[in-house]
Each structure stands twice: as C-alpha cells, then as structure tokens.
C-alpha positions in Angstrom: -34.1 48.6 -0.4 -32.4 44.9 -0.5 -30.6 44.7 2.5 -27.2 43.1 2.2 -26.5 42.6 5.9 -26.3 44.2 9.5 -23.5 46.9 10.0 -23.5 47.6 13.4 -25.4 47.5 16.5 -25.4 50.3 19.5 -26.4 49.4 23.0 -26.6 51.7 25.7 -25.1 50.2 28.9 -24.6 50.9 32.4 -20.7 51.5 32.6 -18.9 51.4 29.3 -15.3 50.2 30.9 -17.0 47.2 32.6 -18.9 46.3 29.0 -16.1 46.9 27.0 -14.1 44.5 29.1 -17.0 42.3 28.9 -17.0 42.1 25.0 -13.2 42.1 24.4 -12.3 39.3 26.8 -15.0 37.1 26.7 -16.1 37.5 22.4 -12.3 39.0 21.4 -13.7 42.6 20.1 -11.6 45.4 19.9 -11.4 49.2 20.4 -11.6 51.2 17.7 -12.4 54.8 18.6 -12.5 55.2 22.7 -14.4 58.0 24.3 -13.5 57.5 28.1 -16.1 57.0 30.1 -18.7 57.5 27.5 -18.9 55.2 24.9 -16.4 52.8 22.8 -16.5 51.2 19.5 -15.6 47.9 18.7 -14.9 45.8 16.2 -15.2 42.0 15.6 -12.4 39.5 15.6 -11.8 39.2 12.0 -13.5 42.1 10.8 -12.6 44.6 8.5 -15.8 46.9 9.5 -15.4 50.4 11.0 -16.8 49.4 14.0 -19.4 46.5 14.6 -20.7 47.0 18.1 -21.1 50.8 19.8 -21.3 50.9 23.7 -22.7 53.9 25.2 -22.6 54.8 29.0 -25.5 55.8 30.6 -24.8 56.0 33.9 -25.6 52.8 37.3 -28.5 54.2 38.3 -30.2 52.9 34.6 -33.1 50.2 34.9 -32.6 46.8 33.3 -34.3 46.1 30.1 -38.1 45.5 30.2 -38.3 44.0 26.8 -40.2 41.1 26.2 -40.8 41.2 29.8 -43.3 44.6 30.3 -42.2 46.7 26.9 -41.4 45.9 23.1 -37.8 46.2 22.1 -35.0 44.3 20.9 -34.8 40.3 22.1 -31.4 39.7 21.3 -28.4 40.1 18.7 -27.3 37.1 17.0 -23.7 36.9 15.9 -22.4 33.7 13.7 -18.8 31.8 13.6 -17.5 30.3 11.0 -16.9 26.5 13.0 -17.9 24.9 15.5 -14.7 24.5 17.1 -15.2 28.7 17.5 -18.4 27.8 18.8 -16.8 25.5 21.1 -14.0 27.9 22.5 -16.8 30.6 22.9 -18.7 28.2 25.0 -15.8 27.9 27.0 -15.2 31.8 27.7 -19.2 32.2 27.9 -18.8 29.8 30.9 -15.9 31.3 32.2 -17.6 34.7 32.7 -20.2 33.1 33.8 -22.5 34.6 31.3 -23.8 31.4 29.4 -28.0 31.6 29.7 -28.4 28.5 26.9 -27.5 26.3 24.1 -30.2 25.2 21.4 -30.0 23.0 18.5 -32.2 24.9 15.9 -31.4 22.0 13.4 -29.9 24.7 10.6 -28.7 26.9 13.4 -26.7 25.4 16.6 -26.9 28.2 19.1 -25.3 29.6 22.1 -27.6 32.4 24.1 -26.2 34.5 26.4 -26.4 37.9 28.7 -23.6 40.6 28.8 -23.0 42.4 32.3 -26.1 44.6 31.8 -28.0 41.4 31.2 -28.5 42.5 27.3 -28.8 38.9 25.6 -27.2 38.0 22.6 -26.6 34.7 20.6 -23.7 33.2 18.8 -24.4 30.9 16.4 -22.9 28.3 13.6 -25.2 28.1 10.9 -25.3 24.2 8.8 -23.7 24.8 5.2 -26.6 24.9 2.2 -25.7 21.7 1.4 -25.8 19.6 4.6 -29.5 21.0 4.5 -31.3 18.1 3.4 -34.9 17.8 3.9 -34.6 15.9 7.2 -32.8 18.7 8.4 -35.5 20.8 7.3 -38.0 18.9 8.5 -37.0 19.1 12.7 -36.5 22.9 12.0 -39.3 23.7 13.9 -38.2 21.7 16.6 -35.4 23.6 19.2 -33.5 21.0 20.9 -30.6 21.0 23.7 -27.4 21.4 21.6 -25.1 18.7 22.1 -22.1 20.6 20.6 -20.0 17.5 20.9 -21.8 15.7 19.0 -22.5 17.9 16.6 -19.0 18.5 16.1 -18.0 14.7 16.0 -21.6 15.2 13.0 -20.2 17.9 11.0 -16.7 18.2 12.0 -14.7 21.0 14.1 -13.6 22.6 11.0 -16.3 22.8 9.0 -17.0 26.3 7.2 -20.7 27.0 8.5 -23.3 29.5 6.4 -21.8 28.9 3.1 -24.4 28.8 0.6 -27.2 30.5 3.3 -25.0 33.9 4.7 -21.8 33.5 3.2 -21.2 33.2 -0.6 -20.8 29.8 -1.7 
C-alpha cells in the first residue's frame, strides 16, 4: 500500500464554533459542509481537497488530551507552506491568538509549533528545497535549534518554493 500523502485529519473538540473560528481566522481554513453545533469540515487555503481537517463537538465537560503526557495518542499534526514569508505571516497570526507554543530550526524543516483552543498541538512547517540540501545541511539534522525565521528568510529568501524535490514534485 504506498501511501501518496495524508487526506484528512479529524479531531474531536470541546465546542466546534469556538475551533472552527480558531482554524479559519488564525490558519485561513474554510467551511465546507457545517453541521451546527456538531461538527464542521474544513478545507485548506489553497486546497482543492474535499475537506482537509474535520472538527467534531464533544461537548465542555471533555478532559484535555493525556497523550504523551499519561496515554499514547497522536503528538501533533504537521502542516507545510510553500515560503517562508507564509511562514512568517502565520507566525504573526499564531502570535496574535496567542496560540504560538515554539519555533525550531530542524535544519531541512524550519518549524512553527503551536496549540489550538483545546490545546491539540500542531506544527506548520517550510520544508528546505532537495537541492539546498547539501550535506552540511544534512549533517546538523539531528540537531533542533531556535528558528531565527529572519534570518533564514534573508538565507533562502521570502519567496522561495519550499519541499520541491522532497514533498512536492520537482
């Protein structure tokens, strides 16, 4: 079964108005099918998916997520922008809504973490172009480092396509 890539990911949430909001104002997803009250399905700036992201209500009385702290389950969702200048506005609207929890320089992978109003992480990322991998690039992937997002842009520039050549066709 070779996977080709992630369709869509479903989170159940406390109050589905408050996430929605949450995920269109701050990351720019929309509504695609609404069920008031109950769940809402949204889809990514840019995409031409069904629906990448499905909220489902479960009511304020539900417990934060253990995971990773006392039970297995999922760490975080990772989505990735195509330059770092999207990175860069992101940041900005991440900070905004106060919901910015990180920032890390995976060498390859430049990385913004944060927690949506049920504290459910997720990361948005700009991934390095195949061929602005060189092996010293390589080499500190290992390493995770505060991102320095200006000076990576001033690096690679604002407008550079990231992922081409690694998750997007070359």
């Amino acid at each position: 079964m070779p996977v080709q890539r992630l369709n869509h990911a479903v989170l159940y949430v406390r109050d589905v108005e408050r996430s929605h909001a949450f995920y269109r104002d701050v990351l720019g997803f929309r509504a695609k099918v609404e069920i008031p009250g109950r769940a809402v399905f949204l889809q990514a700036e840019g995409s031409t998916n069904d629906h990448d992201l499905g909220l489902f209500a479960i009511g304020a009385g539900a417990g934060p997520s253990q995971a990773g702290r006392a039970t297995v389950g999922l760490y975080h969702l990772a989505w990735e922008v195509d330059t770092l200048a999207e990175l860069s506005r992101i940041r900005g609207a991440l900070l905004e809504a106060d919901a910015l929890v990180g920032a890390s320089d995976h060498a390859t992978t430049k990385a913004l973490y944060a927690a949506d109003p049920d504290g459910i992480e997720f990361e948005v990322s700009w991934l390095l172009p195949a061929d602005l991998i060189t092996p010293d690039v390589e080499a500190q992937g290992a390493t995770t480092r505060p991102l320095d997002l200006e000076r990576e842009i001033e690096r690679y520039g604002a407008h550079t396509r990231g992922g081409v050549g690694v998750s997007v066709p070359a």
